[in-house]
CHARMM-style PDB file with segment names, atoms N, HN, CA, C and O in Angstrom:
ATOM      1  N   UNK     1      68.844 -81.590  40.041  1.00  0.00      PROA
ATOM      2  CA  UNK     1      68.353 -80.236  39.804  1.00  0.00      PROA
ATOM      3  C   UNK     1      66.819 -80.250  39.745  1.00  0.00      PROA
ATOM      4  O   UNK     1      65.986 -80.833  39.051  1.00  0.00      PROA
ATOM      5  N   UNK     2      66.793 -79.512  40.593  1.00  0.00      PROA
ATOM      6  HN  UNK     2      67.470 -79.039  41.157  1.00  0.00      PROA
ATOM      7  CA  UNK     2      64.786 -79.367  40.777  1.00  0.00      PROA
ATOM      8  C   UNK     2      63.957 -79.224  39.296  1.00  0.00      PROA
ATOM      9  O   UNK     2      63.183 -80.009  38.749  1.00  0.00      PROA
ATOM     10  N   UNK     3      64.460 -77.863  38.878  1.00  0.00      PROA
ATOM     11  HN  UNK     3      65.089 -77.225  39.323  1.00  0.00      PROA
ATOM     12  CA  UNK     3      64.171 -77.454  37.610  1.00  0.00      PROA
ATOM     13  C   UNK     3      64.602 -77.987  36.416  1.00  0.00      PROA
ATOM     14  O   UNK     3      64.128 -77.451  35.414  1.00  0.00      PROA
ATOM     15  N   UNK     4      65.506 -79.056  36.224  1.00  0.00      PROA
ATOM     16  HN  UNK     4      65.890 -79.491  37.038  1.00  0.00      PROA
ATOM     17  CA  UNK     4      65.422 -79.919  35.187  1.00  0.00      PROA
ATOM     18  C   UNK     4      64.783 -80.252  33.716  1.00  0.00      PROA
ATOM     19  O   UNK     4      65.231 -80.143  32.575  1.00  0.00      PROA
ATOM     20  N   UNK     5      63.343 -80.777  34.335  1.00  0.00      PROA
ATOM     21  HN  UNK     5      62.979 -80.866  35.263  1.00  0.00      PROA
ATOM     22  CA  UNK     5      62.793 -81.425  33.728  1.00  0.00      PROA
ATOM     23  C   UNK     5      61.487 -80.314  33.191  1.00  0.00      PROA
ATOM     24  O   UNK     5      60.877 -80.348  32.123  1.00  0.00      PROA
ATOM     25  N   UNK     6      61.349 -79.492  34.181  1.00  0.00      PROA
ATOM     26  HN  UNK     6      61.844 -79.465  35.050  1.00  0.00      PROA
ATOM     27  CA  UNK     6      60.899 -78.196  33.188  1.00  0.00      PROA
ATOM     28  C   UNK     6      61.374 -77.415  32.455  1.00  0.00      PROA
ATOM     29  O   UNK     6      60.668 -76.617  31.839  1.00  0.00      PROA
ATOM     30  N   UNK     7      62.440 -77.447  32.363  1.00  0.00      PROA
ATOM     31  HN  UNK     7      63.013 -78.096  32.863  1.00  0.00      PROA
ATOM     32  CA  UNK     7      63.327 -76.455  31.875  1.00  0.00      PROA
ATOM     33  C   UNK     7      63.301 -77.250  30.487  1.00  0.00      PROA
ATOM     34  O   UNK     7      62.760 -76.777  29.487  1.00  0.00      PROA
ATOM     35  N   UNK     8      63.839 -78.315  30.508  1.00  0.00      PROA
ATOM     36  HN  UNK     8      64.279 -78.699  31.320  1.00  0.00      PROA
ATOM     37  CA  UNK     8      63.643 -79.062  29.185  1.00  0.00      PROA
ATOM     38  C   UNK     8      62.020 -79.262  28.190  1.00  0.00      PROA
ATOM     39  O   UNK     8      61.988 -79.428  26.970  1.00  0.00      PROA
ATOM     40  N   UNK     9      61.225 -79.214  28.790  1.00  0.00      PROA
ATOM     41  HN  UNK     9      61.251 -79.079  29.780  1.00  0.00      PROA
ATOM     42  CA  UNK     9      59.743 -79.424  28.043  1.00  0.00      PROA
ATOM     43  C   UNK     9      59.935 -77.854  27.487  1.00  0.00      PROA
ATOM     44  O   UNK     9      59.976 -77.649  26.274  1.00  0.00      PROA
ATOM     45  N   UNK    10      60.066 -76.594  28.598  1.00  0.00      PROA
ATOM     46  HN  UNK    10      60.032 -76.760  29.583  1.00  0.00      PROA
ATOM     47  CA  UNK    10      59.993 -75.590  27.859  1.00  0.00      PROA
ATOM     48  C   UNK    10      61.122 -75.547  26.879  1.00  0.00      PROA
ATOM     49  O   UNK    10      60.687 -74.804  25.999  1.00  0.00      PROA
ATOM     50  N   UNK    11      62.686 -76.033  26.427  1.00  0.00      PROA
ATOM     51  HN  UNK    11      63.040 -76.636  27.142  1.00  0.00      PROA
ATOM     52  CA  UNK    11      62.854 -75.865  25.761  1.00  0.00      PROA
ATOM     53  C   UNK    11      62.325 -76.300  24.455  1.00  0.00      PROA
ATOM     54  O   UNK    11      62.209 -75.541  23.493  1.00  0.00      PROA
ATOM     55  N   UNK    12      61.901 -77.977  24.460  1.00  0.00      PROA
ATOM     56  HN  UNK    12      61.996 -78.593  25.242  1.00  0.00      PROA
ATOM     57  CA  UNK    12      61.199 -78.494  23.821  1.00  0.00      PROA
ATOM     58  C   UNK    12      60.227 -77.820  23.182  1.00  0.00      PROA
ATOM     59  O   UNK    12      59.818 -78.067  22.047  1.00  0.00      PROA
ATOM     60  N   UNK    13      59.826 -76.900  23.963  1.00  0.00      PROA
ATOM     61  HN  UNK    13      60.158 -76.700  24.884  1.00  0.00      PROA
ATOM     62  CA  UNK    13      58.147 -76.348  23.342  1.00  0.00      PROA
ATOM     63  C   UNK    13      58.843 -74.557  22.298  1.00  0.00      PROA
ATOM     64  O   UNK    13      58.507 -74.001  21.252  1.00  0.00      PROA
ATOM     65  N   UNK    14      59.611 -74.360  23.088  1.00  0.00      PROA
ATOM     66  HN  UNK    14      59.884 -74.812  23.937  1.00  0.00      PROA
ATOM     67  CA  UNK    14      60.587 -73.391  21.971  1.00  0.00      PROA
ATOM     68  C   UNK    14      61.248 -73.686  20.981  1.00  0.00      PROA
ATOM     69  O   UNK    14      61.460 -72.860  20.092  1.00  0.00      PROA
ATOM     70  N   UNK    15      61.704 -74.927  20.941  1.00  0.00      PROA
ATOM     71  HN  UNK    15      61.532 -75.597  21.663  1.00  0.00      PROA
ATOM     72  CA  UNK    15      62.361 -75.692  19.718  1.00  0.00      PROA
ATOM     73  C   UNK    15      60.892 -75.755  18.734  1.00  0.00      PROA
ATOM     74  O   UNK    15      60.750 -74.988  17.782  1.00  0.00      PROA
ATOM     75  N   UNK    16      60.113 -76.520  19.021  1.00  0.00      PROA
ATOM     76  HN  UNK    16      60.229 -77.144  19.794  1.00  0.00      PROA
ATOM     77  CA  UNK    16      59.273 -76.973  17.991  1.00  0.00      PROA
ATOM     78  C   UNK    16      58.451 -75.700  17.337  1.00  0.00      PROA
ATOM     79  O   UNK    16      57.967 -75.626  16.208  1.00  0.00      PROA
ATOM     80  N   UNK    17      58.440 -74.302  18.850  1.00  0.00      PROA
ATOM     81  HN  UNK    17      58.834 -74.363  19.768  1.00  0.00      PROA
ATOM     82  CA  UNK    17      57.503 -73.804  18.041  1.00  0.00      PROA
ATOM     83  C   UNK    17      58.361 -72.605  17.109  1.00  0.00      PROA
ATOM     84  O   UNK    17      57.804 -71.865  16.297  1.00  0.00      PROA
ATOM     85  N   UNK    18      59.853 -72.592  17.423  1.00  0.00      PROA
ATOM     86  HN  UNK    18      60.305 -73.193  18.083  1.00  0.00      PROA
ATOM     87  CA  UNK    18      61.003 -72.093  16.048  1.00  0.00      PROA
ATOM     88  C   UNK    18      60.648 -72.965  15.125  1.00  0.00      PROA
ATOM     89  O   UNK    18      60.076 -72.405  14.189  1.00  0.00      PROA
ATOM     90  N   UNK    19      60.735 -73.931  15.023  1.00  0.00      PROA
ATOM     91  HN  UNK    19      61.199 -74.386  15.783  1.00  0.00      PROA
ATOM     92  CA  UNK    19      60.736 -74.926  13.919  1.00  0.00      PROA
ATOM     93  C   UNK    19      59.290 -74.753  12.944  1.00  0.00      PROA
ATOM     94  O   UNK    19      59.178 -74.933  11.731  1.00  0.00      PROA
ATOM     95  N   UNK    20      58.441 -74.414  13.760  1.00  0.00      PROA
ATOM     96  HN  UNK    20      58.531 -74.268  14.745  1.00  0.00      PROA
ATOM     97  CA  UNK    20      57.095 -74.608  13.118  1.00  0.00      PROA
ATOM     98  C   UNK    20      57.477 -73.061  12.199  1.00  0.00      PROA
ATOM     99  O   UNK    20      57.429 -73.020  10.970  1.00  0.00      PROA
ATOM    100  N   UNK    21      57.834 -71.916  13.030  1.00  0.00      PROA
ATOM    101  HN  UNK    21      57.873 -71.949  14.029  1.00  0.00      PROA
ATOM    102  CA  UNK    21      57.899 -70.623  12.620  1.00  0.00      PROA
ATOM    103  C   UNK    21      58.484 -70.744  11.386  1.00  0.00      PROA
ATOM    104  O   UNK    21      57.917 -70.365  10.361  1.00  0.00      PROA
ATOM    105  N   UNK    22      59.878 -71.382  11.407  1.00  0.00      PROA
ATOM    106  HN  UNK    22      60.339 -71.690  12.240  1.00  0.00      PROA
ATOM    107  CA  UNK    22      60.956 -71.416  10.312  1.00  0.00      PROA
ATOM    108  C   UNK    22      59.955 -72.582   8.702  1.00  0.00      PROA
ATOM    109  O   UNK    22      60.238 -72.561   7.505  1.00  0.00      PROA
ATOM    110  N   UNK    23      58.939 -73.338   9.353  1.00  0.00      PROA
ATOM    111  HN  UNK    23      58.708 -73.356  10.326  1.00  0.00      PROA
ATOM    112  CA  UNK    23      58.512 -74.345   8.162  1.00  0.00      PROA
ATOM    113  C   UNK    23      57.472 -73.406   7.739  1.00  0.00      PROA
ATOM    114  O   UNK    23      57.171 -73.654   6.572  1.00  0.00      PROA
ATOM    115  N   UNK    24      56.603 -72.137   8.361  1.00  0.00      PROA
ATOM    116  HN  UNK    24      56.847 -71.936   9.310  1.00  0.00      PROA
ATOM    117  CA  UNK    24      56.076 -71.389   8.069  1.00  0.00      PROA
ATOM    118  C   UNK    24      56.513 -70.193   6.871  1.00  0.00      PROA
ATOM    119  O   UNK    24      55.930 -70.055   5.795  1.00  0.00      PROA
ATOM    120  N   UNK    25      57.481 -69.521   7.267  1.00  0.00      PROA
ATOM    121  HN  UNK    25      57.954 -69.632   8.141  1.00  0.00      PROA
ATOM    122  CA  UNK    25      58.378 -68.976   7.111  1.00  0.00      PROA
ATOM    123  C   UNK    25      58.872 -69.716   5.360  1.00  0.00      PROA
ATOM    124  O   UNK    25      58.205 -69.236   4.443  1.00  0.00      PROA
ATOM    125  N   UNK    26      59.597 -70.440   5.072  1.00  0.00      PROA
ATOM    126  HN  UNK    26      60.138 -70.830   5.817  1.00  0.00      PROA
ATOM    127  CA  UNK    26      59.881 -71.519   3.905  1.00  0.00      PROA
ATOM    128  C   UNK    26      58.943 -71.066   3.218  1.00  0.00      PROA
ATOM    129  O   UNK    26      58.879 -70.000   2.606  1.00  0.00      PROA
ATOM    130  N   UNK    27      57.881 -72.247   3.364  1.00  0.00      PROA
ATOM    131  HN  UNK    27      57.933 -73.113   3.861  1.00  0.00      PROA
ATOM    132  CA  UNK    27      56.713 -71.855   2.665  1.00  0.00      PROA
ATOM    133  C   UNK    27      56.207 -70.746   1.966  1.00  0.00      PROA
ATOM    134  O   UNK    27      55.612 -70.706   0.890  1.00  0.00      PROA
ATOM    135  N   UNK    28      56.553 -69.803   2.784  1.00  0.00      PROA
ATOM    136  HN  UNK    28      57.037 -69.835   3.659  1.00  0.00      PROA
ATOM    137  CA  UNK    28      56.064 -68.339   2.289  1.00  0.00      PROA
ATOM    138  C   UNK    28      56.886 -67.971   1.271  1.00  0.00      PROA
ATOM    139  O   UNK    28      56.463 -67.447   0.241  1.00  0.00      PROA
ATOM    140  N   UNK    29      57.989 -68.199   1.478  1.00  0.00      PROA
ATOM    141  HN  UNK    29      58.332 -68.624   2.315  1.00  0.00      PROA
ATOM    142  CA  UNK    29      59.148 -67.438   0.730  1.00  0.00      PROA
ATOM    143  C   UNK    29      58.909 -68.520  -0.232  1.00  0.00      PROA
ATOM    144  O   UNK    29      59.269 -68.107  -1.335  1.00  0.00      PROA
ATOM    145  N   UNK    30      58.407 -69.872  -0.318  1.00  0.00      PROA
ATOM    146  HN  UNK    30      58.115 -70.207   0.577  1.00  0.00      PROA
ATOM    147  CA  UNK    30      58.611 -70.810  -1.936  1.00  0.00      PROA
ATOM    148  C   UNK    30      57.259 -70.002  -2.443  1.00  0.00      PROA
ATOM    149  O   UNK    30      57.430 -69.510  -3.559  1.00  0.00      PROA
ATOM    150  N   UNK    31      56.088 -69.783  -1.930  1.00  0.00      PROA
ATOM    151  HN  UNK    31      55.950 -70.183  -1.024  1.00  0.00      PROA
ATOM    152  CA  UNK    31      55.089 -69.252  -2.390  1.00  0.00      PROA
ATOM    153  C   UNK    31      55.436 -67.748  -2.975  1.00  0.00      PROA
ATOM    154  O   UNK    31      54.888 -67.324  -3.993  1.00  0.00      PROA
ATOM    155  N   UNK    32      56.161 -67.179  -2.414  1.00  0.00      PROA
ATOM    156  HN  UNK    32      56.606 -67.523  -1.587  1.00  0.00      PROA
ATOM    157  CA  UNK    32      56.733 -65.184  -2.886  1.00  0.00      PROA
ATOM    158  C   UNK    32      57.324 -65.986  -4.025  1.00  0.00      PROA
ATOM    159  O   UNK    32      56.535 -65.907  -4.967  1.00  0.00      PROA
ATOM    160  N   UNK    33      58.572 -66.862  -4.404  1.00  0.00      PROA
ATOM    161  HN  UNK    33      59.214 -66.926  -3.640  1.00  0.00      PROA
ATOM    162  CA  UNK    33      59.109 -66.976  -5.343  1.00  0.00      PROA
ATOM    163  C   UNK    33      58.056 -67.559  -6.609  1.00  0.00      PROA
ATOM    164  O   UNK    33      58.144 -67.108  -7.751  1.00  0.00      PROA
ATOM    165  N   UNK    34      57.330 -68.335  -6.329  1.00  0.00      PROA
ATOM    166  HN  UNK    34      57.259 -68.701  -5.401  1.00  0.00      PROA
ATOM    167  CA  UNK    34      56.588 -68.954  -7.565  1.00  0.00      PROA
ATOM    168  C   UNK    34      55.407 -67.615  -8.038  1.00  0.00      PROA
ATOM    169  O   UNK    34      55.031 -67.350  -9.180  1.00  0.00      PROA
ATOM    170  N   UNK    35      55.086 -67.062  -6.989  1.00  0.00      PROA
ATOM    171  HN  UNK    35      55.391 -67.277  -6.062  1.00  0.00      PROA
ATOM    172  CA  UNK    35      53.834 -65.934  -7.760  1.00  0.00      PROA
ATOM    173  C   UNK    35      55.087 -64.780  -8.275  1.00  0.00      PROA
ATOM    174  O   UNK    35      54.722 -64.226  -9.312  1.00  0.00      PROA
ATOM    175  N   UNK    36      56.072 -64.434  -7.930  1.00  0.00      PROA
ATOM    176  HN  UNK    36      56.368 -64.883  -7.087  1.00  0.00      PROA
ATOM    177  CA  UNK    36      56.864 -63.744  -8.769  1.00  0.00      PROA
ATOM    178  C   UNK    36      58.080 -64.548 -10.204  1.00  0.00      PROA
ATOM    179  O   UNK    36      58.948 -63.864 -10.747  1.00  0.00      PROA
ATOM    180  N   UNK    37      57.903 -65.638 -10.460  1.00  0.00      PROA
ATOM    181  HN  UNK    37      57.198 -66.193 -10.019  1.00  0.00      PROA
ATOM    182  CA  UNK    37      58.190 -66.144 -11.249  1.00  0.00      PROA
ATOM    183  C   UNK    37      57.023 -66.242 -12.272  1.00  0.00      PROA
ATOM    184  O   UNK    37      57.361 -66.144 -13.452  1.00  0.00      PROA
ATOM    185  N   UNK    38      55.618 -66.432 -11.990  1.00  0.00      PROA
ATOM    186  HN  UNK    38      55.344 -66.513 -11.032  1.00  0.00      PROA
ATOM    187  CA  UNK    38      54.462 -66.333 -12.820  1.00  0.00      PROA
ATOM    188  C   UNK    38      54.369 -65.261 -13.452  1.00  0.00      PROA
ATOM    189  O   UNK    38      54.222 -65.207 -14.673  1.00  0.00      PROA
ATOM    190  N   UNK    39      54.449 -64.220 -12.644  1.00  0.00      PROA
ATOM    191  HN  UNK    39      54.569 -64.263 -11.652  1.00  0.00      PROA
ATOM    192  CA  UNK    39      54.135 -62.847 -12.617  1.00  0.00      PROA
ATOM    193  C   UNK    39      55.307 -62.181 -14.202  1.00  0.00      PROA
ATOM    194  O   UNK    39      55.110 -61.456 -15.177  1.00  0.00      PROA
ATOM    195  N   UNK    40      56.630 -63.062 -13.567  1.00  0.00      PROA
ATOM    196  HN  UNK    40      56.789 -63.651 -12.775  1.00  0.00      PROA
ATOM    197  CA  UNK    40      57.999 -62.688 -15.103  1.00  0.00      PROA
ATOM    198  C   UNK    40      57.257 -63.131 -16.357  1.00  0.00      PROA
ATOM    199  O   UNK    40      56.874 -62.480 -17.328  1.00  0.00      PROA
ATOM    200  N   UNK    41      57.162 -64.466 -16.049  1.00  0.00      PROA
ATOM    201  HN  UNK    41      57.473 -64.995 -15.259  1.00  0.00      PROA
ATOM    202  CA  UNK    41      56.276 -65.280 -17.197  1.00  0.00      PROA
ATOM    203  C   UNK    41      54.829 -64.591 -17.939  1.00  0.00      PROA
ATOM    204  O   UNK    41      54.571 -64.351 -19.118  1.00  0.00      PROA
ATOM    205  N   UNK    42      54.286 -64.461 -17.069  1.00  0.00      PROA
ATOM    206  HN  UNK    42      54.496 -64.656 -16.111  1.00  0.00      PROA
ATOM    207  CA  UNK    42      52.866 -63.702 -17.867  1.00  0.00      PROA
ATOM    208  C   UNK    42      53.257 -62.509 -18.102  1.00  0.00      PROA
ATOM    209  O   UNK    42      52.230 -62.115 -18.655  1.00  0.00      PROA
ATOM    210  N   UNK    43      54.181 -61.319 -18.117  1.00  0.00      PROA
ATOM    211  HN  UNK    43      55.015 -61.639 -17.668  1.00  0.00      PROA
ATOM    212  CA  UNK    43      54.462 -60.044 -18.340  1.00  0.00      PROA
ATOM    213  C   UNK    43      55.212 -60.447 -19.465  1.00  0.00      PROA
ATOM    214  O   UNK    43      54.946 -59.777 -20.462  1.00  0.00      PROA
ATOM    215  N   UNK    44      56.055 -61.314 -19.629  1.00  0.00      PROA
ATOM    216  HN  UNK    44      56.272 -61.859 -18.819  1.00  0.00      PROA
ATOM    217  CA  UNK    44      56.702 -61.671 -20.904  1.00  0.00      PROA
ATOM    218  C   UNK    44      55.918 -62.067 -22.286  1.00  0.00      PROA
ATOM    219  O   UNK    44      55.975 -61.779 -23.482  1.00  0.00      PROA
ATOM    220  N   UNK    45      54.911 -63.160 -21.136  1.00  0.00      PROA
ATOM    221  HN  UNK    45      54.864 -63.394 -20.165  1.00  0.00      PROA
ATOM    222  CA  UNK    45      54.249 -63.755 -22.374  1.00  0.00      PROA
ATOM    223  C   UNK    45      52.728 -62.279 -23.151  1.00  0.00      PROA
ATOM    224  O   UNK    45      52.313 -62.338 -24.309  1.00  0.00      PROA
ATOM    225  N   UNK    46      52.410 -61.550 -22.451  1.00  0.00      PROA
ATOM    226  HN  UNK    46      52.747 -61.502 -21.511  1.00  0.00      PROA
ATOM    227  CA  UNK    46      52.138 -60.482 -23.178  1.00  0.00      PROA
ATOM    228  C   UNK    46      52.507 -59.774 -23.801  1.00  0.00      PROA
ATOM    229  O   UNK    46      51.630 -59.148 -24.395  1.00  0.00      PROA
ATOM    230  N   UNK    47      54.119 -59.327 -24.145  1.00  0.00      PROA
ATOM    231  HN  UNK    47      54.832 -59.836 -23.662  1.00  0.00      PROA
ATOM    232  CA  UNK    47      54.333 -58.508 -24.893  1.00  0.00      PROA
ATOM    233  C   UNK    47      54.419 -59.061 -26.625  1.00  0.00      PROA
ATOM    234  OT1 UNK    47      54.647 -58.248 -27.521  1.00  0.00      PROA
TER     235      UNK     47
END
């Protein structure tokens, strides 16, 4: 198959750059959870 071996790098290059999206993605959402866990904590610890 002619197209083969391109076909595969581009999947390659769609795999990694989901992957990068999805380790992006993580991150954010551990970062949303810890500033809204602070956020419980310091509203508590003021009253």
């Amino acid at each position: 198959m002619i197209w083969g071996k391109f076909m595969d790098k581009q999947v390659l290059f769609w795999t990694a750059f989901a992957a990068i999206g999805q380790a992006v993605g993580a991150v954010a959402t551990a970062a949303a959870v810890i500033v809204t866990l602070w956020q419980i904590r310091y509203a508590n610890a003021k009253k």
